[in-house]
VEXPAVEX-47509 format. One record per residue (C-alpha): x, z, y; residue number from 1. Coordinates in pm, whole numbers. Each point is the difference from the previous one (the first is absolute). Example, Ala and Ser with C-alpha at 12.3 -4.5 7.8 and 13.67 -1.06 7.14 Angstrom:
2
+--------+--------+--------+-----+
:     c1 :     c3 :     c2 : seq :
+--------+--------+--------+-----+
:   1230 :    780 :   -450 :   1 :
:    137 :    -66 :    344 :   2 :
+--------+--------+--------+-----+
***
This chain:
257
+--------+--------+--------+-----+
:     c1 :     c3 :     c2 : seq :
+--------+--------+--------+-----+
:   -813 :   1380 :   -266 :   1 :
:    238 :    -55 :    315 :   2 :
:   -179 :   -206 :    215 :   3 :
:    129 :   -194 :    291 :   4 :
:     33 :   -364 :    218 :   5 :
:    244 :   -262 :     -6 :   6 :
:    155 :    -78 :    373 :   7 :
:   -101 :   -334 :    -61 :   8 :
:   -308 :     52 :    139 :   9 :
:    242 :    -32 :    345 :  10 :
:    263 :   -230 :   -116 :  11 :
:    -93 :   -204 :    288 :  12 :
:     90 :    289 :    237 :  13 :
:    322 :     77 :    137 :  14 :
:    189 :    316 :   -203 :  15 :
:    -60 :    216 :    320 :  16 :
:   -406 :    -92 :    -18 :  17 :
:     46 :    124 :   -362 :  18 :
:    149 :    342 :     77 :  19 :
:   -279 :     44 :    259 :  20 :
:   -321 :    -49 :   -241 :  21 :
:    154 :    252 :   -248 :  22 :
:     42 :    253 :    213 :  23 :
:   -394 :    -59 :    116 :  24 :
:   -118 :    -37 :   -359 :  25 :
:    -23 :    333 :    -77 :  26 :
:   -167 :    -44 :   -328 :  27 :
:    252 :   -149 :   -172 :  28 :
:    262 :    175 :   -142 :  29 :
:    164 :   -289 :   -254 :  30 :
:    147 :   -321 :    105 :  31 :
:    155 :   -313 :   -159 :  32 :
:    249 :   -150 :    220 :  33 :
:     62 :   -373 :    -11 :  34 :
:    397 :    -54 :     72 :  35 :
:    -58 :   -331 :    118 :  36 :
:   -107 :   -228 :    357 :  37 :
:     -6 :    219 :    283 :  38 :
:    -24 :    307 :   -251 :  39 :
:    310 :    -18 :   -136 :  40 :
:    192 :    333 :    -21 :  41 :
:    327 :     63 :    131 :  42 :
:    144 :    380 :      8 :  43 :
:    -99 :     39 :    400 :  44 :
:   -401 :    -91 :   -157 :  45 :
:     87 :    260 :   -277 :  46 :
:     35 :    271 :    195 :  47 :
:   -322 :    -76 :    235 :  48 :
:   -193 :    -16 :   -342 :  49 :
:    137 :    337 :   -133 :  50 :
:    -60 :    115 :    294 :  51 :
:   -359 :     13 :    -16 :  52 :
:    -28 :    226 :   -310 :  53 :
:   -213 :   -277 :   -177 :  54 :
:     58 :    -95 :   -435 :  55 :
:    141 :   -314 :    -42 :  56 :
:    -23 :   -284 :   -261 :  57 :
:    227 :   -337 :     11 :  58 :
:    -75 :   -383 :    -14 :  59 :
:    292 :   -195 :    -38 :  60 :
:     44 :   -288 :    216 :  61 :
:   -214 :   -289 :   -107 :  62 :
:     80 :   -314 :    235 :  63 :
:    331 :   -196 :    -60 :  64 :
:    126 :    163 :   -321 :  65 :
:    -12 :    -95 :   -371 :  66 :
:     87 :    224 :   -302 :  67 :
:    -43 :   -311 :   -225 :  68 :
:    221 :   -200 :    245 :  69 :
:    180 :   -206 :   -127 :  70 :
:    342 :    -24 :    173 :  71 :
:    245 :    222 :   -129 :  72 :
:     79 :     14 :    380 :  73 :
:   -340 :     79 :    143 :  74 :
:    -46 :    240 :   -258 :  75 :
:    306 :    232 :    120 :  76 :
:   -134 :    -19 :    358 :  77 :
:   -341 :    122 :   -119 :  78 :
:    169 :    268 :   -140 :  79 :
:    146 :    137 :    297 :  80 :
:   -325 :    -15 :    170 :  81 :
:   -217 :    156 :   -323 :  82 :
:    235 :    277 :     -1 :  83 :
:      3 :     76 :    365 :  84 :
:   -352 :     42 :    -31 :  85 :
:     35 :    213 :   -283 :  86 :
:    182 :    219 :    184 :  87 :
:   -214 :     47 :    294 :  88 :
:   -260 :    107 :   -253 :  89 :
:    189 :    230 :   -139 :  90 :
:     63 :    125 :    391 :  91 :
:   -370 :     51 :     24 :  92 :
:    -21 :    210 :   -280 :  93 :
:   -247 :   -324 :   -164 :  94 :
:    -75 :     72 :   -372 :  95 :
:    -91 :   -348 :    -98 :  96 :
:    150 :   -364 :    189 :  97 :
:   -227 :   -273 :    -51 :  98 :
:    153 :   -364 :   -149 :  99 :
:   -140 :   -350 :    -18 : 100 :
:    188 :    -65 :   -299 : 101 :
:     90 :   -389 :      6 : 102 :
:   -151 :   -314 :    214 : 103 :
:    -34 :   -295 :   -199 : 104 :
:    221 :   -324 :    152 : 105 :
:    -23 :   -343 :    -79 : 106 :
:    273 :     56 :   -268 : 107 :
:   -235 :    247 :   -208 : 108 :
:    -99 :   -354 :   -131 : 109 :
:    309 :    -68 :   -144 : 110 :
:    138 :    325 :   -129 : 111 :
:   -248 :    254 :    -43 : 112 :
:    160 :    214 :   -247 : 113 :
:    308 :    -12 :    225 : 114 :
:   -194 :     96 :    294 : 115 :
:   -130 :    288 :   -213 : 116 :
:    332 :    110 :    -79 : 117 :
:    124 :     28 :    337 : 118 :
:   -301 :    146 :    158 : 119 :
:     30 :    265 :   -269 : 120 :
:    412 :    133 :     26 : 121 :
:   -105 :    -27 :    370 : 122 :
:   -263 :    269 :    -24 : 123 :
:    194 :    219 :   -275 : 124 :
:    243 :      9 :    262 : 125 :
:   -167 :    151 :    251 : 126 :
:   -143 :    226 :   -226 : 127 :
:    329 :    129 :    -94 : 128 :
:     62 :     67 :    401 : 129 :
:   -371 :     97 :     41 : 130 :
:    113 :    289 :   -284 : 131 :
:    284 :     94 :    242 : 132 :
:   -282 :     89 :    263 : 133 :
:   -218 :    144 :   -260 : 134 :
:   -260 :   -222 :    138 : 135 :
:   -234 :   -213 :   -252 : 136 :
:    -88 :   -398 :     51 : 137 :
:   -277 :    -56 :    -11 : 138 :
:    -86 :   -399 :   -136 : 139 :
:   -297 :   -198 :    209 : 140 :
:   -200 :   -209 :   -187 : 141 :
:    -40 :   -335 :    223 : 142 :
:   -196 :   -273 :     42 : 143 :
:     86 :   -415 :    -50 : 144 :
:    365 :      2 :    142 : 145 :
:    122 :    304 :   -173 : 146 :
:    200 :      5 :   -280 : 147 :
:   -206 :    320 :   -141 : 148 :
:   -414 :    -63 :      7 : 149 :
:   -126 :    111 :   -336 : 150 :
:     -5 :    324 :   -186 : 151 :
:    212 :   -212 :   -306 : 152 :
:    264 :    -32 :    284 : 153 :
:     13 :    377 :    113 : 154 :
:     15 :     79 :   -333 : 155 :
:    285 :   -263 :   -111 : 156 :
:    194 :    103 :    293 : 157 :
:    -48 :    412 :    -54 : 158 :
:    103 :    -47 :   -365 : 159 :
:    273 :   -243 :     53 : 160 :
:    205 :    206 :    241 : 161 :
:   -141 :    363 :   -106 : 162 :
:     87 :    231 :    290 : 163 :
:   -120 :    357 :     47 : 164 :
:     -2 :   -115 :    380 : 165 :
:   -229 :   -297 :    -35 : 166 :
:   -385 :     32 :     44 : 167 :
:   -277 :   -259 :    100 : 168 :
:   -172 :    -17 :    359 : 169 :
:   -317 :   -139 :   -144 : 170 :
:   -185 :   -194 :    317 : 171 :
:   -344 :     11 :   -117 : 172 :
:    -74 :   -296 :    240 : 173 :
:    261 :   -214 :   -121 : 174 :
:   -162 :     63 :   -383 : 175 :
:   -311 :   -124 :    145 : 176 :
:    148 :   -352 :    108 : 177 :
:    153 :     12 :   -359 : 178 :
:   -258 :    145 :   -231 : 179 :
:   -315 :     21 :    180 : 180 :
:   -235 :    194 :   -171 : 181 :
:    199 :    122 :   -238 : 182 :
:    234 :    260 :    223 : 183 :
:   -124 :    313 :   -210 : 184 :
:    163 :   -129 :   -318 : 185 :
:    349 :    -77 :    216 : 186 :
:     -3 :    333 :    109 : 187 :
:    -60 :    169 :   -316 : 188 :
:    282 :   -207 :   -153 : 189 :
:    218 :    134 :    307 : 190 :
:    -90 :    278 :     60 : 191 :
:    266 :    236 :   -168 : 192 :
:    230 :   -171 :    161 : 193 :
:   -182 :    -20 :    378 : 194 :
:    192 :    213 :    256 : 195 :
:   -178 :   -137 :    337 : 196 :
:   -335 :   -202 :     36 : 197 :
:    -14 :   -273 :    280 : 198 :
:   -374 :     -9 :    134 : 199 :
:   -168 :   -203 :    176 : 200 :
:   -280 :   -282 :    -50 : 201 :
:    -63 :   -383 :    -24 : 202 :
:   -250 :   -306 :   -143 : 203 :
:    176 :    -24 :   -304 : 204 :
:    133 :   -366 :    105 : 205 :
:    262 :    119 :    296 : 206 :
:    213 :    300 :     83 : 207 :
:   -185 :    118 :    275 : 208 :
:     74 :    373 :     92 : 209 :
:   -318 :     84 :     63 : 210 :
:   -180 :    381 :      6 : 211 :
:    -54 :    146 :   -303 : 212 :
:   -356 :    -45 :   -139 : 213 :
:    -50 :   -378 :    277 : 214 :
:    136 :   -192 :   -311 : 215 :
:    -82 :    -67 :   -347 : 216 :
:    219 :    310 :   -152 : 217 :
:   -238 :    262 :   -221 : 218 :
:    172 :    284 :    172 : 219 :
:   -224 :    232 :   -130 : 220 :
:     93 :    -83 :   -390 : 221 :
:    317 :     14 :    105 : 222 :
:     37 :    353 :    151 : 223 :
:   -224 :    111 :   -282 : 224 :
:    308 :    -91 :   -263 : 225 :
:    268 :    111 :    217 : 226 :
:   -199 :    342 :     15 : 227 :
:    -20 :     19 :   -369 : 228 :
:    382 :    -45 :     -3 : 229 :
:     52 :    263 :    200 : 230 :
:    247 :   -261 :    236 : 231 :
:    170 :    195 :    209 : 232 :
:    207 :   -257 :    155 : 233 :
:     17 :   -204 :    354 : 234 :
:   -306 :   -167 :    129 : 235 :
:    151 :   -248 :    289 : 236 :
:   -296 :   -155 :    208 : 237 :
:    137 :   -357 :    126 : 238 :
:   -179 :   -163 :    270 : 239 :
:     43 :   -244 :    244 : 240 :
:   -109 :    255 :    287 : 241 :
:     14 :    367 :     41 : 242 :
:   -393 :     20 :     91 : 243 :
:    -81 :   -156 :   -328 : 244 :
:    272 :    214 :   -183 : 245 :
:   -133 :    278 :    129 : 246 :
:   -342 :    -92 :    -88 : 247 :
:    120 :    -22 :   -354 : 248 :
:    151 :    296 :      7 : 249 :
:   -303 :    157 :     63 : 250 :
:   -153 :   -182 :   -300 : 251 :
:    271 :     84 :   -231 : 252 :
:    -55 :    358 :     99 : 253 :
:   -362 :    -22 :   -179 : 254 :
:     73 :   -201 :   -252 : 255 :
:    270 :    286 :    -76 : 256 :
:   -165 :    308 :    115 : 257 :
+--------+--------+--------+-----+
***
């Protein structure tokens, strides 16, 4: 398993703050990069990140843009900005970019299946460029506003647009605002398909962020199955600070060692 944190445990911080702390956190090696706020990457910040000889994964942006927009014209900007950040991944040598596939609008109402449709030539669009890079997407399940929430979803959406470069981010805290008490059956449904894990913990009523084993989440069933399985893909802690990330970290270790 390639284990690592999510720089949104300093999304507050200025990208300069961020540089520092990964240069001091010796212990880890793997990060997923948020291209977004005061993160996001241009090629000046590309080159400061490769230059610290860490292993990179990619979160799309996730404020201010739609893949089920829509606007025909809102839709083409979005696309400019996707790809851009496609491309920096592919500058930081990032196997997998990370996409929160569709926000729901107030016109979901009225045309869901239209909706649907757009959202989903939007992603098999960028995973025709993401092919380009040879990097995969990897699809977030989400929680209320998203477009994509339960495993029926990530499934509809893998079959309907059935590219080798599409994958699932499964955010095990997001399944337990979903399907609480029942994540071990989502992720045996996924799994096969599961190319990054987003970890972190919550009550089961809000998305909270917390450390891993504060919340409600049976971590321990969980890491039981995914050693059975053999999973040998990306573990991304996400936390709202890098003292409880790292404190997770260390928990994930065990749970995995």
């Amino acid at each position: 398993m390639k284990i690592g944190i999510s720089s949104l445990c300093l999304f507050k911080e200025p990208f300069e703050k961020l540089i520092k702390s990964m240069r001091k956190t010796e212990s880890v090696k793997i990060w997923e990069l948020v291209d977004d706020g005061l993160h996001k990457l241009n090629l000046v910040r590309v080159k400061k990140l490769k230059e610290l000889g860490l292993k990179y994964t990619g979160h799309g942006p996730l404020a201010d843009v739609n893949t089920a927009a829509f606007s025909n014209n809102l839709r083409r900007v979005f696309k400019r900005i996707y790809e851009r950040s496609l491309n920096y991944a592919y500058r930081l040598s990032s196997e997998v970019w990370v996409l929160h596939a569709g926000i729901r609008t107030g016109l979901n109402f009225f045309f869901p299946e239209d909706i649907w449709s757009k959202n989903r030539e939007f992603i098999k669009f960028l995973a025709d460029r993401a092919e380009d890079y040879g990097i995969m997407i990897a699809i977030e399940n989400l929680i209320n506003g998203g477009l994509i929430r339960t495993a029926s979803e990530v499934i509809r959406l893998l079959r309907e647009i059935n590219s080798q470069n599409l994958a699932i981010c499964l955010d095990i805290g997001h399944l337990n605002v979903i399907n609480r008490g029942k994540i071990i059956n989502d992720v045996k449904r996924l799994i096969d398909n599961v190319i990054e894990l987003h970890v972190h913990d919550n009550d089961g009523k809000t998305d909270q962020h917390l450390r891993v084993g504060s919340g409600g989440v049976r971590w321990e069933k969980i890491f039981e199955y995914l050693r059975r399985r053999d999973y040998n893909g990306y573990i991304i802690i996400e936390n709202y600070s890098l003292s409880d990330s790292l404190a997770s970290l260390k928990e994930v270790l065990r749970l995995t060692g």
